[in-house]
C-alpha positions as CSV (number, residue, x, y, z in Angstrom):
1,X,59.7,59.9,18.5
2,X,58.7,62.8,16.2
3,X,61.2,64.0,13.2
4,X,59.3,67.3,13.0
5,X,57.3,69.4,14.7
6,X,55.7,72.7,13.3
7,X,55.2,75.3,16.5
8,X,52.5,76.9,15.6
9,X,53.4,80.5,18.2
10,X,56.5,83.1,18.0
11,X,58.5,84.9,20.5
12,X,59.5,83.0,24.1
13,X,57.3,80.3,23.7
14,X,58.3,79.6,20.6
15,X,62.1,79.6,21.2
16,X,61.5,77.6,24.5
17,X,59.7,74.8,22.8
18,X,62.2,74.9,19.5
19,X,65.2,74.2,22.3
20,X,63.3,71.5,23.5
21,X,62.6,69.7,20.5
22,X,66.6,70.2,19.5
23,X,67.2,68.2,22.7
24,X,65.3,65.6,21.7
25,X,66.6,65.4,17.9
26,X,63.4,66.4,16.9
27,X,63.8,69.3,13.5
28,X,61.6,72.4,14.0
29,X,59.6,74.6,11.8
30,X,58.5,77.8,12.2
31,X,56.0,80.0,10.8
32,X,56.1,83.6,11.1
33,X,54.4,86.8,9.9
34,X,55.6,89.9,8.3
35,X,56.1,91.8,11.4
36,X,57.8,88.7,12.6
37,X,60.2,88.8,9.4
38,X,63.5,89.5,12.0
39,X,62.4,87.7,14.7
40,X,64.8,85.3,16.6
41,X,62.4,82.2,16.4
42,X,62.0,82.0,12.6
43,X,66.1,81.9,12.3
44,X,66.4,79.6,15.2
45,X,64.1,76.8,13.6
46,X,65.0,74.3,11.8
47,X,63.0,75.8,8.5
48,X,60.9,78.8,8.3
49,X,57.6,79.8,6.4
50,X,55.8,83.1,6.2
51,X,52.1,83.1,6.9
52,X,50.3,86.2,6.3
53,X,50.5,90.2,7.4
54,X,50.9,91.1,11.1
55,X,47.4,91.3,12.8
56,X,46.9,87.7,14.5
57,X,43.8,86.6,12.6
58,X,45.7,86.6,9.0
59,X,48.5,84.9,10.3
60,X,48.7,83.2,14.1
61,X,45.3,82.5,13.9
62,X,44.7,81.6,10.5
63,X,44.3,77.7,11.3
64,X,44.5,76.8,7.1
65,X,47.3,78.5,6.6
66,X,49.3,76.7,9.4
67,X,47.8,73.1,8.8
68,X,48.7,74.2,4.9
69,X,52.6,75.1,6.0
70,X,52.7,71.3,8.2
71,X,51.3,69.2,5.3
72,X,53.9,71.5,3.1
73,X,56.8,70.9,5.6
74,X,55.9,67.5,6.2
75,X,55.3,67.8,10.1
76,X,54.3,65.2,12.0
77,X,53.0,67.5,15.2
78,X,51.8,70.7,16.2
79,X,52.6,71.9,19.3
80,X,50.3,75.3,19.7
81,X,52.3,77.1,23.0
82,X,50.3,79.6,24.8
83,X,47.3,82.0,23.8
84,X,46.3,82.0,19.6
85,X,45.4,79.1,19.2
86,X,46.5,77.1,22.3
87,X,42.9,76.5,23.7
88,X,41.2,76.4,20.2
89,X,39.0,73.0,19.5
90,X,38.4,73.5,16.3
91,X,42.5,73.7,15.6
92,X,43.2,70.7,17.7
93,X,40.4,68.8,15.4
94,X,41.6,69.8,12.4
95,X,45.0,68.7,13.2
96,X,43.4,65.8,13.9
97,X,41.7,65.1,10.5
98,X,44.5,66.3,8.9
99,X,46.6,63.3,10.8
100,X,48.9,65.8,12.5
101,X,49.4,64.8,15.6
102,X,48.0,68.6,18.4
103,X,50.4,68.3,21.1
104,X,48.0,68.9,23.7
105,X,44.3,67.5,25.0
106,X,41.9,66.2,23.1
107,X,39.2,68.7,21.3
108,X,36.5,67.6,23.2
109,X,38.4,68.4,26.3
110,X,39.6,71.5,25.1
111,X,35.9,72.2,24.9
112,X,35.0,71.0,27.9
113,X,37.1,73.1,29.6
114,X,36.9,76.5,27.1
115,X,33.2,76.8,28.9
116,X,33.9,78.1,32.3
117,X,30.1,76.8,33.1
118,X,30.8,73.1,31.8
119,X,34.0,73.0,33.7
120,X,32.3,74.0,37.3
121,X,29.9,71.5,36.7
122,X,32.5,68.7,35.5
123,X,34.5,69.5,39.1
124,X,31.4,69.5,41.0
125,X,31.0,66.1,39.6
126,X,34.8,64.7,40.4
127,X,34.3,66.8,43.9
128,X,37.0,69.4,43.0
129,X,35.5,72.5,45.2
130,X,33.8,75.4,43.1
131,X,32.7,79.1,44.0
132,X,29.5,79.3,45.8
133,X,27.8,80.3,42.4
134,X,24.9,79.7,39.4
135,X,24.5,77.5,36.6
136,X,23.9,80.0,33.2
137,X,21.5,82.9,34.5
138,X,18.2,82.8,31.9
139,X,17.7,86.2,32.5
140,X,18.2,89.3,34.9
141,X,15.8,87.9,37.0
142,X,17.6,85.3,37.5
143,X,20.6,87.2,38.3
144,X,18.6,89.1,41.4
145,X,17.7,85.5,42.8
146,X,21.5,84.2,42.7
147,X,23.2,87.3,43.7
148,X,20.4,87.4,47.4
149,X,20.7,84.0,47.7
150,X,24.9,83.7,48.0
151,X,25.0,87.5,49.2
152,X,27.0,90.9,48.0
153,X,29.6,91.3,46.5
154,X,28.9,89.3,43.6
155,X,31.0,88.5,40.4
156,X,29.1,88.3,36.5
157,X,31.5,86.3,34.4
158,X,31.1,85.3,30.3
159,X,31.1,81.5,30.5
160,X,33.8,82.0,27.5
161,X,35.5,84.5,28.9
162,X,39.5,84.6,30.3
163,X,42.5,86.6,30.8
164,X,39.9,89.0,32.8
165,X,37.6,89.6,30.1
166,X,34.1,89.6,30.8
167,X,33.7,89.7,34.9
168,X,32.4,93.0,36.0
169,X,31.9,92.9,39.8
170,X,28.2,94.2,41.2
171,X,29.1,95.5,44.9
172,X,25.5,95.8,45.8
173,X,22.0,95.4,44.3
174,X,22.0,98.6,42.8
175,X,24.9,97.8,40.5
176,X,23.9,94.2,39.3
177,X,22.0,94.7,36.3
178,X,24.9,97.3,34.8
179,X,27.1,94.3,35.3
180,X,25.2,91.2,33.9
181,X,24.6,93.3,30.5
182,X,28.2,94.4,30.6
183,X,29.0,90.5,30.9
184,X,26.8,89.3,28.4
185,X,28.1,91.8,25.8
186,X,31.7,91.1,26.3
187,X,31.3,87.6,26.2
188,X,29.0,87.8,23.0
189,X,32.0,89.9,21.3
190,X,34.8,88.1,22.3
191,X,33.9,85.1,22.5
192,X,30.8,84.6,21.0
193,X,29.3,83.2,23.4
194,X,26.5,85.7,25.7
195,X,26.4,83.1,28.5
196,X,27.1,84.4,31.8
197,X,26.6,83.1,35.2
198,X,27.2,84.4,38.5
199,X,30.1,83.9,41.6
200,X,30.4,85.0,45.3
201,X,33.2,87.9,44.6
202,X,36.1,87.3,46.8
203,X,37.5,90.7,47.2
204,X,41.5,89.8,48.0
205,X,42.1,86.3,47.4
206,X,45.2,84.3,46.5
207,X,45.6,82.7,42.7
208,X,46.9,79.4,43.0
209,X,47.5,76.9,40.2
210,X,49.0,73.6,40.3
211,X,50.7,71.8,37.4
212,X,49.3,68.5,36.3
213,X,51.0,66.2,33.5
214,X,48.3,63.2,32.4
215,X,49.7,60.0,29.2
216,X,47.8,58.3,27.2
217,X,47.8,55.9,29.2
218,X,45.6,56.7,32.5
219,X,48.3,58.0,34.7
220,X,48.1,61.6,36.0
221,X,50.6,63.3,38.2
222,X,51.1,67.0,39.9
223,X,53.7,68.9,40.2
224,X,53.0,71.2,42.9
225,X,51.4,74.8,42.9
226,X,52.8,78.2,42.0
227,X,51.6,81.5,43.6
228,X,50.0,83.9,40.8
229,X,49.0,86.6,42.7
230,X,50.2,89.7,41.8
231,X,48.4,91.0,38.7
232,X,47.5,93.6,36.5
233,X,44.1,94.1,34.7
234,X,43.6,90.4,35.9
235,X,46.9,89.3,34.0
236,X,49.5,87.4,36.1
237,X,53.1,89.3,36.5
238,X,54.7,87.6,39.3
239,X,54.3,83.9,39.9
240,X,56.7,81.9,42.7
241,X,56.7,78.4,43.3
242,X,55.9,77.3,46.0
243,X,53.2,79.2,47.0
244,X,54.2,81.2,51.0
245,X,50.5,79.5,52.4
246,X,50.8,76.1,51.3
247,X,52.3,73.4,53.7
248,X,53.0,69.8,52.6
249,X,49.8,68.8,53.9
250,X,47.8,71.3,51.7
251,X,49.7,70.3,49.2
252,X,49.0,67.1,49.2
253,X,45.3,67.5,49.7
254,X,45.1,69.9,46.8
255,X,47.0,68.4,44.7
256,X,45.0,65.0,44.8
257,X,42.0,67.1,44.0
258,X,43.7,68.5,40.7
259,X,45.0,65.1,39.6
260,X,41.3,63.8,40.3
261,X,39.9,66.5,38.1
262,X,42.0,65.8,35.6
263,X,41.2,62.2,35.6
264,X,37.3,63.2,35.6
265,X,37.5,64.3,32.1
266,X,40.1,62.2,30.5
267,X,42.6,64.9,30.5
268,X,46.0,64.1,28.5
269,X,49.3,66.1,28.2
270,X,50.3,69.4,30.1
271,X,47.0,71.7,32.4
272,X,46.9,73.6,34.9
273,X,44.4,73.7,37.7
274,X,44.2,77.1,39.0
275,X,42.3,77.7,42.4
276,X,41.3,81.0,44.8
277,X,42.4,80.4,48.1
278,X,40.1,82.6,50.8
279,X,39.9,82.4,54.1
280,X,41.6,79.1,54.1
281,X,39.8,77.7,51.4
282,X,40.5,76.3,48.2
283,X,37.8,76.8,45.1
284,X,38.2,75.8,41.8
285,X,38.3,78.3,39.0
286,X,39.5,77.0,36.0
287,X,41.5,75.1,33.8
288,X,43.9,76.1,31.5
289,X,44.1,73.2,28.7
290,X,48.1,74.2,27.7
291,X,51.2,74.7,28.9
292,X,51.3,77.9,31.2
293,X,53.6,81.1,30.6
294,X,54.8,80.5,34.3
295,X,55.7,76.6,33.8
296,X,59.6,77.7,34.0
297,X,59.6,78.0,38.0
298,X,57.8,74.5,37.9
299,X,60.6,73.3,36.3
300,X,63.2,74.9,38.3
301,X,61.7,73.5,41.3
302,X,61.4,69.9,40.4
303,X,63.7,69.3,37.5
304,X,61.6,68.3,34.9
305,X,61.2,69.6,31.8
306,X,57.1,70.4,31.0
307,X,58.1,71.0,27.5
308,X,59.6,68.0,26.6
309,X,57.0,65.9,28.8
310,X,54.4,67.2,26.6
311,X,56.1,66.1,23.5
312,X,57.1,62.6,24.8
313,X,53.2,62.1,26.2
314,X,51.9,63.3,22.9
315,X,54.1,60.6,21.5
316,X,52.2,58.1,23.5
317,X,55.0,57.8,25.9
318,X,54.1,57.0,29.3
319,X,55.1,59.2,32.3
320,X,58.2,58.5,33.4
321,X,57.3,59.4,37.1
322,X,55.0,58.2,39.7
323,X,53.7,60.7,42.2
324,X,56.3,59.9,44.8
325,X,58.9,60.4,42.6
326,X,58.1,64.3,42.1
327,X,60.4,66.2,44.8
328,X,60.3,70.1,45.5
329,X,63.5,71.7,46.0
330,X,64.1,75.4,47.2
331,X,62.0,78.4,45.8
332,X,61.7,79.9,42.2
333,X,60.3,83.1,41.0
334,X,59.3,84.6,37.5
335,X,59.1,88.1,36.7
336,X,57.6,88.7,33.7
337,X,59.6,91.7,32.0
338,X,56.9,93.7,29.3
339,X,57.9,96.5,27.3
340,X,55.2,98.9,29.2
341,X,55.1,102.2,31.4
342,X,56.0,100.7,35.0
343,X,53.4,102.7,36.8
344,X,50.6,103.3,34.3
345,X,51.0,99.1,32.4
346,X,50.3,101.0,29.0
347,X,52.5,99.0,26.4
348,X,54.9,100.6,24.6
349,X,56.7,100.0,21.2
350,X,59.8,100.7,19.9
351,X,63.0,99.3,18.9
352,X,65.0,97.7,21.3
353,X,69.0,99.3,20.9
354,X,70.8,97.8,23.6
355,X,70.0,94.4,25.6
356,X,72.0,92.6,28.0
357,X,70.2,90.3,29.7
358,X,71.5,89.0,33.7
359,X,73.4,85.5,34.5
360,X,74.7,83.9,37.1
361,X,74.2,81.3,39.4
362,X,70.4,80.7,39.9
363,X,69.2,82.8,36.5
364,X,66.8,82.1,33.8
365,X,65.9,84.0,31.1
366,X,63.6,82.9,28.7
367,X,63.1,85.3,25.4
368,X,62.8,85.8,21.8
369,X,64.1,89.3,21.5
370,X,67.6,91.0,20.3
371,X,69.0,94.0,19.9
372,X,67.2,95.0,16.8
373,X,64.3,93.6,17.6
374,X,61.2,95.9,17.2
375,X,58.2,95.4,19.9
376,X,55.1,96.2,17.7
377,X,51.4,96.7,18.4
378,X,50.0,93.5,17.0
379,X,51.0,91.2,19.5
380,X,51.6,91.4,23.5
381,X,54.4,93.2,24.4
382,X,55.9,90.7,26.8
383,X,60.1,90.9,26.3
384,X,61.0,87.7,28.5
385,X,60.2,85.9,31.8
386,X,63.3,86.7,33.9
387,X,62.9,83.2,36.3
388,X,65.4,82.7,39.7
389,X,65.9,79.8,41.9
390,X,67.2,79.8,45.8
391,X,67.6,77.5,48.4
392,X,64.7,79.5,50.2
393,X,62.4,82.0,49.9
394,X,64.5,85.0,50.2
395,X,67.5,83.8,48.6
396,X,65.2,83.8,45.5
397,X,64.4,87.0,46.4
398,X,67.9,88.7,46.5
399,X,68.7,86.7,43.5
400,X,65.8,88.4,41.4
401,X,67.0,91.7,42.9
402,X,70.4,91.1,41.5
403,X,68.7,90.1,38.1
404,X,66.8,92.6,37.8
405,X,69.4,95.6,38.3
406,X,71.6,93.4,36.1
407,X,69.1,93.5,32.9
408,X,69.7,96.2,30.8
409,X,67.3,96.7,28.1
410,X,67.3,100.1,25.9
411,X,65.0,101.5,23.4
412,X,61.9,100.4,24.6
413,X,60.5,101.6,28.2
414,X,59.9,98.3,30.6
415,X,58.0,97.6,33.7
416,X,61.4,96.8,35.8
417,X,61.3,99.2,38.1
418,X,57.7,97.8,39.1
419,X,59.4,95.0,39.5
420,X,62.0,96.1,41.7
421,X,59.8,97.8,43.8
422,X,57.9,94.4,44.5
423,X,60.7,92.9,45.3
424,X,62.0,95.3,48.0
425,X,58.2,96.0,49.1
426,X,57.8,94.5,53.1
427,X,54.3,93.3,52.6
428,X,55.7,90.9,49.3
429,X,59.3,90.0,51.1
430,X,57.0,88.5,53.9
431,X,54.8,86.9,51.6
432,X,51.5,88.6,52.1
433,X,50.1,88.6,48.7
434,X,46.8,88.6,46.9
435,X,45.4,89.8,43.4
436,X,44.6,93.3,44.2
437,X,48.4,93.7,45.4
438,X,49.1,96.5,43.6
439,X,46.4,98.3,44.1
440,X,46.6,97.9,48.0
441,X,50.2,98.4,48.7
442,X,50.4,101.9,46.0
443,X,54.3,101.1,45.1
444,X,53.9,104.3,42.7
445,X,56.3,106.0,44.6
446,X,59.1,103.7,44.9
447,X,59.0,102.7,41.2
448,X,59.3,106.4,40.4
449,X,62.2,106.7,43.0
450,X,64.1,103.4,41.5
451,X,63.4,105.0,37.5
452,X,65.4,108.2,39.1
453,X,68.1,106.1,40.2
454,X,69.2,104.1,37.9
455,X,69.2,106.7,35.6
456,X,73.6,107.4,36.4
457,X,73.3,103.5,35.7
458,X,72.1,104.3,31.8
459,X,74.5,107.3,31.3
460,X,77.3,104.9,32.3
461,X,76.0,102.3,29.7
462,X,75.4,104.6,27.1
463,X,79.3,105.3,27.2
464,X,80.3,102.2,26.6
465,X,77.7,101.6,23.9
466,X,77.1,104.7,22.3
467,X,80.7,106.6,21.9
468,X,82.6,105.2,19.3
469,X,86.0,107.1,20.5
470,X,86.4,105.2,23.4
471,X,89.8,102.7,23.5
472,X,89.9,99.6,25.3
473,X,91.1,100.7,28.6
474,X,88.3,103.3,29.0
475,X,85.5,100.5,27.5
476,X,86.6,98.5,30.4
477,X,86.7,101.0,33.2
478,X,83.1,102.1,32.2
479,X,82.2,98.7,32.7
480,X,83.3,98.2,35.4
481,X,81.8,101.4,36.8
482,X,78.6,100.9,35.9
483,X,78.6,97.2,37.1
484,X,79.7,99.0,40.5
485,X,76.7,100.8,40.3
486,X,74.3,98.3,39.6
487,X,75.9,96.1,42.7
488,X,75.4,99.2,44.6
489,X,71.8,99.5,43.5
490,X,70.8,95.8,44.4
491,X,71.7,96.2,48.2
C-alpha cells in the first residue's frame, strides 16, 4: 500500500479523500493556495505546502508546481478529486513520467473520454446506446443536413465541452446557425477545441448515472445508478440513489451496458456513466473519468467506500467484489448546500460566523468549512453535500427535511431554503423529476415563504451566539427554544 499520497484539490473533496487515506494508514499532503491559507484541509493533512496566489491556474492548476511539491514531499500518488485537474491527460501523464503513481485512468483514457465525439463513437462501438446525433459537423451546412435529418429541437454541443458549457439549443431552423457559432466559440475558448457536433434535444429528460469501479486486472463492476435531475445552469443540485424509474430489471440491463463500456476502452479505477432517460429510453451521454461529487449516496446505499476503492485499485489491488456481491439497501439523497441566493443561484461570498452543521441517525455531512472560514470568488462556492439515508424513499425524505432545518450556517447567504422547498414540493415527494425541474414547477414562492420563516429561528440563535451577558440557565433555554422551533418548522 501507499505511505503517501499528495491530493492534489481543497475543500470537501479534499477532506473526504484525506479521511480515507487516514483509514488506510496512508500520510497525506496537502497543497494549498493563499486564499486557502485557513482552510480546514491544509491543517487536517498530514503536511502542508503552499502553491501559488488564489486564481486556479497559478495554483490548482499549475501541474509543475504540484508534481514539484510530490517529488519534494516524497509522495508516492496523486489522487486529483473532482474538477482542476481531475479529467486533465496531460497531468495524469506527467505523473506518470514523473513515476508518481495518478490515482485514476489512464491518460489515453482520460482522452478518450475528455472528447465528447470520441466517446459516442467508442459506445456505439461497445453497443452502449447514443443520442440520435452527428459525427463533427465540417460546416454549417452540415449542421442544416443533421438537424432535418433527426428533426427539431436540436442540441449544438462543443465536443470538449461539460458542466453545461457549450450546448446552445436551436428550437427551429431559424435559430440553428446562431447556435452552432455560439457552440464553436465556446468550445474554442474554453476548451480549445471548436469542434461541435449535433444531438436530438430532449426537452425534459431524466439524468441518470451509474457508478462503475474497474482493477487492473480486467474486472469491472457497477454500483447502481443515482438520479441527477434537478439542476441549475446544467449543474447537478440534488442527486438520490436509487433513481424513482429504475426497477431491478432496468437496472440490471443498464448497468451491464455501463460495465461493458467501460470494458470497451480499458477503463481502470473509479467513472461514472451518466445517461438521459426519455420516453423509456436510455442514451448515453458521457463519461466522467473521476470520482463524482455525488459518490457519497453510492456509498450510503451499498457500503462501500469509492474513495478508498480507488486508492486500493490504483495500488493494483484487485476488486474485492464480484457483481453479485454488490447489494442496494434503502434510499439516500444529497443536497448540495452552496453559499448562493436561493432563488436567483448567484454566489455569494463572505465570511461564514456561525455553523452548526445537523446529526443524527441517518446524516452525512461532507465539508471543508468552519466558522471563520471565508467563501471567496476564486473557487466554487459549494459549503458541503448534506447526504441522508432511509429505509425508503420518503423516510430519506423526512430525514433531509429534518437536516436541513437543523443546519445553521451564518454569514454567508445559502441556497437552503431552495432546498427545502424541493423537499416539501408534491411533484419531487412523488418522484416526478427531470432537468428543467426548477424551471417547471416555479418554487420561487415557497423558498421566499420558508426565508421569512425561519427568520424567528435566527433571532433565537443569534441570542445564544451573539450576547455575551447571557448565564448558563438562559444559554440553555434559548437552545432549547430555538431547537423547538426548528422541530416545529420540519413538520
Amino acid at each position: 500500500m501507499f505511505r503517501k499520497i499528495l491530493v492534489a484539490n481543497r475543500g470537501e473533496i479534499a477532506v473526504r479523500i484525506m479521511r480515507a487515506c487516514k483509514e488506510l494508514d496512508i500520510s497525506t499532503v496537502a497543497v494549498y493556495s493563499t486564499a486557502d491559507k485557513k482552510s480546514f484541509h491544509r491543517v487536517y493533512a498530514d503536511e502542508a505546502y503552499w502553491i501559488g496566489k488564489p486564481e486556479p491556474k497559478d495554483s490548482y492548476l499549475n501541474i509543475d508546481k504540484i508534481i514539484e511539491v510530490a517529488k519534494k514531499a516524497e509522495c508516492e500518488a496523486i489522487h486529483p478529486g473532482y474538477g482542476f485537474l481531475a479529467e486533465n491527460a496531460e497531468f495524469a501523464r506527467r505523473c506518470e513520467e514523473e513515476g508518481i503513481k495518478f490515482i485514476g485512468p489512464s491518460p489515453d483514457v482520460i482522452e478518450a473520454m475528455g472528447s465528447k465525439l470520441n466517446a459516442r463513437k467508442l459506445m456505439s462501438e461497445a453497443g452502449v446506446p447514443v443520442v440520435p446525433g452527428s459525427p463533427e459537423l465540417r460546416n454549417l451546412d452540415d449542421a442544416y443536413k443533421w438537424a432535418e435529418k433527426i428533426g427539431y429541437p436540436v442540441a449544438i454541443k462543443a465536443s470538449g465541452g461539460g458542466g453545461g458549457i457549450g450546448i446552445s439549443i436551436a428550437w427551429t431552423e431559424e435559430e440553428l446557425e446562431a447556435a452552432y457559432h455560439r457552440s464553436k466559440t465556446l468550445g474554442e475558448k474554453y476548451f480549445r477545441d471548436p469542434a461541435v457536433y449535433i444531438e436530438k434535444y430532449m426537452p425534459k429528460p431524466r439524468h441518470i448515472e451509474f457508478q462503475v469501479l474497474a482493477d487492473e486486472h480486467g474486472n469491472v463492476i457497477h454500483l447502481g445508478e443515482r438520479e441527477c435531475s434537478i439542476q441549475r445552469r446544467h449543474q447537478k443540485v440534488i442527486e438520490e440513489a436509487p433513481s424513482p424509474v429504475v426497477d431491478e430489471e432496468t437496472r440490471e440491463k443498464i448497468g451491464r451496458l455501463a460495465v461493458k463500456g467501460a470494458r470497451h476502452i480499458g477503463y481502470t479505477n473509479a467513472g461514472t456513466m451518466e445517461f438521459l432517460y426519455y420516453e423509456g429510453e436510455f442514451y448515453f451521454l458521457e463519461m466522467n473519468t473521476r470520482v463524482q461529487v455525488e459518490h457519497p449516496i453510492t456509498e450510503l446505499i451499498t457500503g462501500i467506500d469509492i474513495v478508498k476503492y480507488q486508492i486500493r485499485i490504483a495500488d493494483g489491488e484487485p476488486l474485492q467484489h464480484e457483481q453479485e456481491d454488490v447489494e442496494f439497501r434503502g434510499h439516500a439523497i444529497e443536497c448540495r448546500i452552496y453559499a448562493e441566493d436561493p432563488i436567483t443561484f448567484l454566489p455569494k461570498t463572505g465570511v461564514i460566523v456561525h455553523y452548526r452543521s445537523p446529526g443524527g441517525i441517518g446524516v452525512r455531512v461532507d465539508s471543508g468549512i468552519h466558522m471563520g472560514c471565508e467563501i471567496t470568488p476564486y473557487y466554487d462556492p459549494m459549503i458541503s453535500k448534506l447526504s441522508v439515508w432511509g429505509n425508503d424513499r420518503m423516510e430519506a425524505i423526512q430525514r433531509m427535511r429534518r437536516a436541513l432545518h437543523g443546519y445553521i450556517i451564518d454569514g454567508v447567504e445559502t441556497n437552503i431554503p431552495f432546498h427545502m422547498a424541493v423537499m416539501h414540493n408534491e411533484a419531487f415527494v412523488r418522484g416526478e423529476t427531470h432537468t428543467k425541474f426548477i424551471e417547471e414547477q416555479n418554487i420561487k414562492e415557497s423558498i421566499k415563504k420558508i426565508t421569512e420563516e425561519l427568520q424567528p429561528l435566527k433571532k433565537k440563535l443569534a441570542e445564544i451566539f451573539w450576547e455575551e451577558e447571557l448565564t448558563k440557565e438562559e444559554v440553555v433555554a434559548a437552545t432549547i427554544a430555538a431547537l423547538c422551533y426548528a422541530k416545529s418548522m420540519a413538520k
